[in-house]
C-alpha positions as CSV (number, residue, x, y, z in Angstrom):
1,X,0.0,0.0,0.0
2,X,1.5,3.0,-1.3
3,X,1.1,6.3,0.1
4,X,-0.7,7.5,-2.3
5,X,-3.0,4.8,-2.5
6,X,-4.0,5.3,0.9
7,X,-4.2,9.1,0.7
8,X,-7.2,8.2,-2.0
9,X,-9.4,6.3,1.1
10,X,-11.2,9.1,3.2
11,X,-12.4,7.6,6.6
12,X,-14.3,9.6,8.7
13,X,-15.7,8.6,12.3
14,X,-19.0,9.1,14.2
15,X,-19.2,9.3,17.9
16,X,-22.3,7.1,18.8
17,X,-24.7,7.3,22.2
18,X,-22.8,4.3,23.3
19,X,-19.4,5.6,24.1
20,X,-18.3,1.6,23.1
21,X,-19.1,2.1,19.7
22,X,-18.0,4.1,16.7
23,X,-19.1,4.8,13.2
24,X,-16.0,4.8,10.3
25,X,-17.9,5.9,6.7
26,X,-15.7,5.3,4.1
27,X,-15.5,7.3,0.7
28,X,-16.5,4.0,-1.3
29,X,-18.4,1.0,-1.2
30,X,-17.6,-1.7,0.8
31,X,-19.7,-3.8,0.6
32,X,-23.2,-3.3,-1.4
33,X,-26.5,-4.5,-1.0
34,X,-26.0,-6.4,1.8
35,X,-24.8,-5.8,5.8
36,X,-22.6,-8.3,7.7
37,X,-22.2,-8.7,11.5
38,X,-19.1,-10.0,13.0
39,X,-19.5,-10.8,16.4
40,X,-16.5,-12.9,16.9
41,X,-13.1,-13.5,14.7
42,X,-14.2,-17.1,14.0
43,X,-17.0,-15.1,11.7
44,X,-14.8,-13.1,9.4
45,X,-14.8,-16.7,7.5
46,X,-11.5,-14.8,5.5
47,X,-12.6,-11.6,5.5
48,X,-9.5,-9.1,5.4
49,X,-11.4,-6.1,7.0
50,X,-12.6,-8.3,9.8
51,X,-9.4,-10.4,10.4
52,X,-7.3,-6.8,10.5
53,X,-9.9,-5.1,12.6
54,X,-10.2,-8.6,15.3
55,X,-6.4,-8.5,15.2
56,X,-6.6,-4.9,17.1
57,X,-6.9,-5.9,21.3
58,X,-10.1,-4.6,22.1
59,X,-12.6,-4.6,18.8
60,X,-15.2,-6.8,19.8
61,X,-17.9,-6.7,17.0
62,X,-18.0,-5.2,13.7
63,X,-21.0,-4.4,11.4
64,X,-20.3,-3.6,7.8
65,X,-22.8,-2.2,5.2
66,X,-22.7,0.0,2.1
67,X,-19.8,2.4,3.1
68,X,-19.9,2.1,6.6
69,X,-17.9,0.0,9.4
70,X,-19.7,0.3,12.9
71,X,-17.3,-0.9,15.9
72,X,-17.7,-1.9,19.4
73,X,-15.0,-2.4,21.8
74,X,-15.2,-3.5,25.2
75,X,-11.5,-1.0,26.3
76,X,-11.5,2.5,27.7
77,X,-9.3,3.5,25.0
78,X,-10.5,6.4,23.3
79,X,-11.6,6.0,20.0
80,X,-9.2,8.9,18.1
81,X,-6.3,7.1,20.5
82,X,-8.0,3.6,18.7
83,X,-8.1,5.2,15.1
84,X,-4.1,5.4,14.6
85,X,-4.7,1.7,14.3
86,X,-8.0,1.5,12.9
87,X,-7.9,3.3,9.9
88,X,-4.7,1.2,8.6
89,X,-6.7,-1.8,9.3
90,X,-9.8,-0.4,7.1
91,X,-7.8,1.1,4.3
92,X,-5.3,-2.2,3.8
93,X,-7.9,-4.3,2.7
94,X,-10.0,-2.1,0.9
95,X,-6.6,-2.0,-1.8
96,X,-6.6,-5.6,-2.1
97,X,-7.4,-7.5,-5.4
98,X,-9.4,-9.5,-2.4
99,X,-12.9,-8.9,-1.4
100,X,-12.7,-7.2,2.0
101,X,-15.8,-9.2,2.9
102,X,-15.8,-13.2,1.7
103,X,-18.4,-14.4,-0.2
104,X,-18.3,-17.0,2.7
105,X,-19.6,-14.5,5.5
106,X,-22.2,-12.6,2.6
107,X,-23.4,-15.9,2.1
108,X,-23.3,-17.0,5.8
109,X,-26.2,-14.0,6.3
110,X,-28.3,-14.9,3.2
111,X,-28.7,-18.5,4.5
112,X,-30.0,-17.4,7.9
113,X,-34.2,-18.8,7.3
114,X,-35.5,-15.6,9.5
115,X,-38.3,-17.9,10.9
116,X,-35.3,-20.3,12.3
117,X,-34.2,-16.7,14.5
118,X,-37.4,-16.1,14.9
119,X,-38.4,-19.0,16.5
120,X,-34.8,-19.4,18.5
121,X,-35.3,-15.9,20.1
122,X,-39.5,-16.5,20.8
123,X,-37.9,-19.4,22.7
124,X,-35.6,-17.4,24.7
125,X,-37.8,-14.9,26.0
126,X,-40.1,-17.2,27.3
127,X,-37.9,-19.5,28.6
128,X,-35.5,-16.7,29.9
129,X,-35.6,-13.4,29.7
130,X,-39.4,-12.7,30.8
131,X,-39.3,-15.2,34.2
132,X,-36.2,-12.8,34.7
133,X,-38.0,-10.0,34.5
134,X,-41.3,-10.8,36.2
135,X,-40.3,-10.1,39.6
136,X,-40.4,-6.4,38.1
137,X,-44.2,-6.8,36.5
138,X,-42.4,-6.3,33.1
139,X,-41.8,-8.8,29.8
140,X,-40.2,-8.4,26.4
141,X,-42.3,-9.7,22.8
142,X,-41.0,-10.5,20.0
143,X,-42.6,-7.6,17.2
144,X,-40.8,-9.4,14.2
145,X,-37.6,-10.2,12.6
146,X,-36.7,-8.5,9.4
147,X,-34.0,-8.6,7.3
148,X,-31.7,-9.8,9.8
149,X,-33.2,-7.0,11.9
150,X,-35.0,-7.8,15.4
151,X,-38.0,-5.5,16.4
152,X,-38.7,-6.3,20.4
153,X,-41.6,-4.3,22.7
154,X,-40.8,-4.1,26.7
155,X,-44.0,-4.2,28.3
156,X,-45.1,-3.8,31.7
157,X,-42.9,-3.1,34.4
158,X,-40.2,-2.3,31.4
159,X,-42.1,0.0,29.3
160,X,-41.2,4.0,30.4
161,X,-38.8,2.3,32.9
162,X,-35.8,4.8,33.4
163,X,-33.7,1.3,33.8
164,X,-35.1,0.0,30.0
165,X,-32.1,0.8,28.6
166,X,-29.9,-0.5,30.0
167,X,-32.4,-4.3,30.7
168,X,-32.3,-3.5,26.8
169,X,-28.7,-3.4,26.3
170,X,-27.0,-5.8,28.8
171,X,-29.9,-8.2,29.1
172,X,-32.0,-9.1,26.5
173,X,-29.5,-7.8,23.3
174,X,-26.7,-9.9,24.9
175,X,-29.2,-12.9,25.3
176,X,-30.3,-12.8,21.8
177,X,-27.0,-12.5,20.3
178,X,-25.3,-15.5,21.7
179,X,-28.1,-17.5,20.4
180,X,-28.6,-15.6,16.9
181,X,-24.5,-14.6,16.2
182,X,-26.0,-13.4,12.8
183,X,-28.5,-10.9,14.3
184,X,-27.6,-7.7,12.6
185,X,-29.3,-4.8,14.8
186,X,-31.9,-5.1,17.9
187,X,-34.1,-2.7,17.7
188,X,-36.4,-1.6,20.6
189,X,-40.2,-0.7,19.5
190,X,-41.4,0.1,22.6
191,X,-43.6,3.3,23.0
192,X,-41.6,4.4,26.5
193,X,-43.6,7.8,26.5
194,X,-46.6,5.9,26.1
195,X,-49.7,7.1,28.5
196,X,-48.9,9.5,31.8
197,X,-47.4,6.9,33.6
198,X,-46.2,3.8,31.5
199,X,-44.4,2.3,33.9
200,X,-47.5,0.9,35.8
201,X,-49.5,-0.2,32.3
């Protein structure tokens, strides 16, 4: 990778709400029409971007879509410190002859039957998650799962709940991604400011 080379890849980062993550938008496609998660190395199934991006201590999922990378990392490393690494690590592969994304991992995501994770995470909850969280009157539904996409509603106790977030985050995201790895976003549907007093619904 010449200098030169590299001086033609523009990365730019986005500070997200949750100071672990990071948005990198990249001046070209990456990878078109299709969004892949990697939750562990073992995923990258020889993708350069992810192996280079794993390979950094710290990076502990990466999403990649269209032009943009989205990175978690469980450090208190600050993410312009992190970038002196990072941005090497995204423009090496993207000047490769190679795909920076196998065909293995796109095709890893297209083979995922969405009624098989729907099912697998309808499972959880009721076997899980909502016995957890009936001591606090709430529960969690499944809305549906869409284009590798799951839509959940916190009801109860959980809906308007100041602590929803965070039941949302390091609960029931953390649940459903050990048993779906190829989940690519949760997304919570709930109507918190629902009513004068949702919590008690």
């Amino acid at each position: 990778m010449t200098h030169d080379q590299a001086a033609d890849i523009k990365v730019t980062g986005e500070f997200m709400p949750d100071p672990n993550m990071c948005r990198f938008e990249v001046n070209r496609e990456i990878l078109p029409d299709h969004t892949v998660v990697f939750n562990r190395p073992e995923d990258s199934l020889g993708s350069p971007l992810a192996d280079k991006l794993f390979a950094i201590p710290g990076i502990t999922r990466i999403k990649v879509g269209g032009s943009k990378i989205t990175l978690s990392k469980n450090v208190p490393t600050p993410w312009p410190e992190l970038a002196k690494f990072l941005l090497p690590a995204i423009k090496e592969p993207l000047l490769s002859t190679q795909p920076p994304v196998s065909a293995a991992a796109v095709e890893q995501v297209q083979m995922t039957p969405q009624a098989d994770m729907a099912e697998a995470i309808e499972q959880l909850l009721e076997t899980h998650i909502n016995p957890a969280l009936a001591s606090h009157g709430g529960f969690v539904t499944l809305v549906k799962v869409e284009d590798g996409d799951v839509y959940i509603e916190m009801g109860g106790g959980c809906q308007g709940c100041a602590a929803s977030k965070m039941t949302m985050k390091n609960g029931v995201e953390a649940a459903i991604r050990e048993i779906c790895p190829q989940v690519r976003e949760i997304i919570d549907a709930t109507d918190h400011a629902a009513g004068a007093n949702p919590y008690y619904r």
